[in-house]
KEKE-3310 file (N, C-alpha, C; in steps of 0.2 Angstrom, whole numbers, plus 5000, padded with zeros to 4 digits):
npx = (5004:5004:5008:5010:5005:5009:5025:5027:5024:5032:5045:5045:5042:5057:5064:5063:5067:5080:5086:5082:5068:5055:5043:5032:5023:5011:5001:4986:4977:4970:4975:4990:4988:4985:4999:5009:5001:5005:5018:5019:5015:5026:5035:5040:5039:5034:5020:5005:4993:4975:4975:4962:4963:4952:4945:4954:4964:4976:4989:4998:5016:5026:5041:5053:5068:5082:5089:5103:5102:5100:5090:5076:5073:5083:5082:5070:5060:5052:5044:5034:5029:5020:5022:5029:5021:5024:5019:5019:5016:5009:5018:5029:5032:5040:5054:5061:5076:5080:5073:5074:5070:5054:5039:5027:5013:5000:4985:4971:4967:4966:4980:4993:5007:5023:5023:5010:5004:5011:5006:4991:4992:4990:4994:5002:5001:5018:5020:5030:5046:5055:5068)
npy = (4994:5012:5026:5036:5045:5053:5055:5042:5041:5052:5046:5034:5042:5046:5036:5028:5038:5037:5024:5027:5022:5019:5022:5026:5019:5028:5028:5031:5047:5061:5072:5066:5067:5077:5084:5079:5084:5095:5095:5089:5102:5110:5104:5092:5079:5070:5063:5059:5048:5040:5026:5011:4996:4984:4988:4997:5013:5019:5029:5032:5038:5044:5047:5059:5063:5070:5075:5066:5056:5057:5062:5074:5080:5084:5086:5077:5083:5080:5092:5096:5084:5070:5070:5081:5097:5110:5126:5141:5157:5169:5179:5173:5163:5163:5163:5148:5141:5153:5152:5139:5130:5123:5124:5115:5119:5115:5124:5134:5139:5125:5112:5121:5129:5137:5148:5154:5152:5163:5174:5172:5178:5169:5158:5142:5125:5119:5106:5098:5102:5104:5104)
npz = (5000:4997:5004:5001:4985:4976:4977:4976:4961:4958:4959:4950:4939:4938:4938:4930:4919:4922:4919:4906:4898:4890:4896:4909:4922:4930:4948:4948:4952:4956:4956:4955:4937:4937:4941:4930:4919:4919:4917:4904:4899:4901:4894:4900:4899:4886:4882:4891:4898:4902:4909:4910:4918:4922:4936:4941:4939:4928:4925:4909:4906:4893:4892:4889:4877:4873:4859:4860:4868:4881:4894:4898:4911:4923:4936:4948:4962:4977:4988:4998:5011:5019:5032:5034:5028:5017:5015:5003:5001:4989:4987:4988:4980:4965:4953:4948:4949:4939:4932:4924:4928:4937:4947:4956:4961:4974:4976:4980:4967:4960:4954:4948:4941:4947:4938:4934:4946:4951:4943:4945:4957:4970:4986:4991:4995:4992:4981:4971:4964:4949:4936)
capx = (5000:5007:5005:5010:5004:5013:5029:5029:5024:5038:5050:5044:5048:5066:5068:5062:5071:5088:5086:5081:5066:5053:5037:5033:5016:5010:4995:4980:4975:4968:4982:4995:4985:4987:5007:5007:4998:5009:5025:5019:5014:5032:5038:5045:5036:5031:5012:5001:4986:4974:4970:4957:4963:4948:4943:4959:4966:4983:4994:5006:5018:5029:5046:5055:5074:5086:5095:5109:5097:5099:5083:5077:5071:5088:5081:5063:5062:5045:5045:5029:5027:5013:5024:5031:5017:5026:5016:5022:5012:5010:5023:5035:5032:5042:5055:5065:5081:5083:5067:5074:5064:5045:5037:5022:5010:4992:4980:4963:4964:4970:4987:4997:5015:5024:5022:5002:5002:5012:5000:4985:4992:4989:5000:5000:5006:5022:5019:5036:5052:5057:5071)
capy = (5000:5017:5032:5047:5043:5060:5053:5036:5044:5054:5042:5030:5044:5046:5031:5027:5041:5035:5019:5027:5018:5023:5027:5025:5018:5029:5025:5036:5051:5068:5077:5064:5068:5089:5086:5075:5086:5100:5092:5089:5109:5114:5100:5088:5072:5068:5065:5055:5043:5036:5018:5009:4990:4979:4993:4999:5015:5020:5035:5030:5042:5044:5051:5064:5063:5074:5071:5063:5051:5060:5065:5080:5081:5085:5084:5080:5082:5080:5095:5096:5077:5069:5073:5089:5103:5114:5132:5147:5163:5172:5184:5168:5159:5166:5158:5144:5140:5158:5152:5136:5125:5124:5123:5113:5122:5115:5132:5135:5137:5120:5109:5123:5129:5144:5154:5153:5156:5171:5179:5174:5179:5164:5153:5135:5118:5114:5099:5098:5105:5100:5107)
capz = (5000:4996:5008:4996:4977:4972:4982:4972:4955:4954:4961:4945:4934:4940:4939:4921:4916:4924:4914:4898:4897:4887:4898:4915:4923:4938:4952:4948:4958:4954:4960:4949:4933:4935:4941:4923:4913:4918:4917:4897:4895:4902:4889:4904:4896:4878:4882:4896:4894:4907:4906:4915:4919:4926:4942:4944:4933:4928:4921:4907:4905:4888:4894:4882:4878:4870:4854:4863:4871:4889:4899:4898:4916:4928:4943:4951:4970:4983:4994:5004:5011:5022:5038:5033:5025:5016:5011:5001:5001:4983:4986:4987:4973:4958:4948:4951:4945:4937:4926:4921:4933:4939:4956:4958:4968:4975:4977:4981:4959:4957:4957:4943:4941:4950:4933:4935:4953:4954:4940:4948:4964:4975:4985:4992:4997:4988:4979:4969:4960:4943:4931)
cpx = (5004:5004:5003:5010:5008:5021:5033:5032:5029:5044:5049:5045:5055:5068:5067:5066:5080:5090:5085:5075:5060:5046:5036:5025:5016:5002:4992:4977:4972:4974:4988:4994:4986:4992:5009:5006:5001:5017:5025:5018:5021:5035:5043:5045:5033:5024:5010:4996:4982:4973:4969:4961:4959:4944:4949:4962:4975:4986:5000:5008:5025:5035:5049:5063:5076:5088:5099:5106:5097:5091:5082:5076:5080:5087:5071:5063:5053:5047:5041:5027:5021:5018:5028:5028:5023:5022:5020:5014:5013:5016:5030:5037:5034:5046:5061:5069:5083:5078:5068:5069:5055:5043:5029:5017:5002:4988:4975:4958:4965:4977:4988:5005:5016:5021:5016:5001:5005:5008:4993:4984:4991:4994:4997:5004:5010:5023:5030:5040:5054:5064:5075)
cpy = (5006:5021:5036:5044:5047:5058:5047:5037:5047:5051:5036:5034:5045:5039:5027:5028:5039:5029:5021:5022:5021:5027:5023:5025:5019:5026:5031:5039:5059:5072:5074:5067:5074:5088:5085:5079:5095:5101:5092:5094:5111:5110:5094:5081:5073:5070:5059:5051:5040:5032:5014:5001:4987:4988:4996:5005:5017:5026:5032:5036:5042:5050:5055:5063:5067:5072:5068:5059:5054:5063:5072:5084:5078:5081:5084:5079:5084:5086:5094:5086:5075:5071:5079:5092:5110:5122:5139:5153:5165:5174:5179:5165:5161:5162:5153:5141:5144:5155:5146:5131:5128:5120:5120:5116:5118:5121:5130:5135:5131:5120:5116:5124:5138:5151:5156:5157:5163:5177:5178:5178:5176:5159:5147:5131:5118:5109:5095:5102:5100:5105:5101)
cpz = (5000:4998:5004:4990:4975:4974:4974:4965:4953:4956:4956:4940:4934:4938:4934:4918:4917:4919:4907:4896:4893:4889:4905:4919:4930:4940:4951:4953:4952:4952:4955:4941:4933:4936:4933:4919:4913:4914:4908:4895:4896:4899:4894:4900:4890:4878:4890:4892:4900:4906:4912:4915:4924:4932:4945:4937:4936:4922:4917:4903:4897:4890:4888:4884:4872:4863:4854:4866:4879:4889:4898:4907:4920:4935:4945:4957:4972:4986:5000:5004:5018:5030:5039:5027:5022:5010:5008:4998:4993:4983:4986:4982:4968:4955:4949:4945:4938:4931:4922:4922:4935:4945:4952:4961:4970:4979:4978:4972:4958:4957:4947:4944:4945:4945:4934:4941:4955:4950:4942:4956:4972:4978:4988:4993:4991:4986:4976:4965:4952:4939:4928)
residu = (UNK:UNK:UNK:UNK:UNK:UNK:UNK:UNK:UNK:UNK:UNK:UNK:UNK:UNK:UNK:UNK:UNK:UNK:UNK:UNK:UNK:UNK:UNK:UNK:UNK:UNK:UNK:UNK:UNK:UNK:UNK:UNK:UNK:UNK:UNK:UNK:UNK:UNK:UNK:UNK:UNK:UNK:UNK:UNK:UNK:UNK:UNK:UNK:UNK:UNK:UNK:UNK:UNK:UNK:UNK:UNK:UNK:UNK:UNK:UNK:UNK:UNK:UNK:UNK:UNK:UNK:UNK:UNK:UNK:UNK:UNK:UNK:UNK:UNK:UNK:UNK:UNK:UNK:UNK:UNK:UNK:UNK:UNK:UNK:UNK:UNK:UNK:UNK:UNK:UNK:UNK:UNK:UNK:UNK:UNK:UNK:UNK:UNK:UNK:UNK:UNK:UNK:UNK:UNK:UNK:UNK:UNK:UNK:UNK:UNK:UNK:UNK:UNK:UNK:UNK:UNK:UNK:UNK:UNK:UNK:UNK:UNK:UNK:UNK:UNK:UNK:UNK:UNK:UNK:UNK:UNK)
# end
């Protein structure tokens, strides 16, 4: 049984991407599905897909690689965990890694990215970092 789905899910893309593998099947959640569907607008991953098997659904994720066959994705880290809450106010939330990287954020608008949150003005649970 898996505590933190968001935890797992990004510790099965790293770890896809570390072998070069070509797609990476995460546990379905809400919250999964908008980090995913972000990670594909900020160009991290190719594309997603939900697929239903029997009563049980799943995220498969199509990883992106360079030219060179390297990862695109450097680094991705969990910041706020089920025993450590991590909040950042609007006025915190601006750019990470001098604009290379993207902050996860969950708001009051929805799971979006730093760039979003500091235009609508809202801040929130740190989900995760990517660059």
């Amino acid at each position: 049984m898996v505590n933190d789905v968001i935890s797992d899910s990004l510790a099965r893309i790293r770890n896809a991407s570390m072998r070069r593998m070509e797609s990476a099947r995460l546990l379905f959640s809400n919250s999964v599905e908008a980090i995913v569907k972000i990670l594909q607008e900020k160009g991290y991953v190719e594309s997603y897909s939900v697929v239903e098997e029997g009563n049980k659904k799943f995220v498969n994720v199509i990883l992106k690689y360079d030219d060179k066959g390297f990862t695109v994705i450097n680094e991705i880290k969990r910041v706020s965990k089920p025993g450590r809450r991590v909040y950042k106010k609007s006025g915190d939330i601006k750019r990470f890694k001098n604009g290379y990287g993207t902050i996860i954020v969950s708001t009051s608008k929805g799971v979006i990215d730093n760039d979003k949150a500091h235009e609508l003005g809202v801040g929130g649970e740190v989900l995760c970092t990517i660059w």
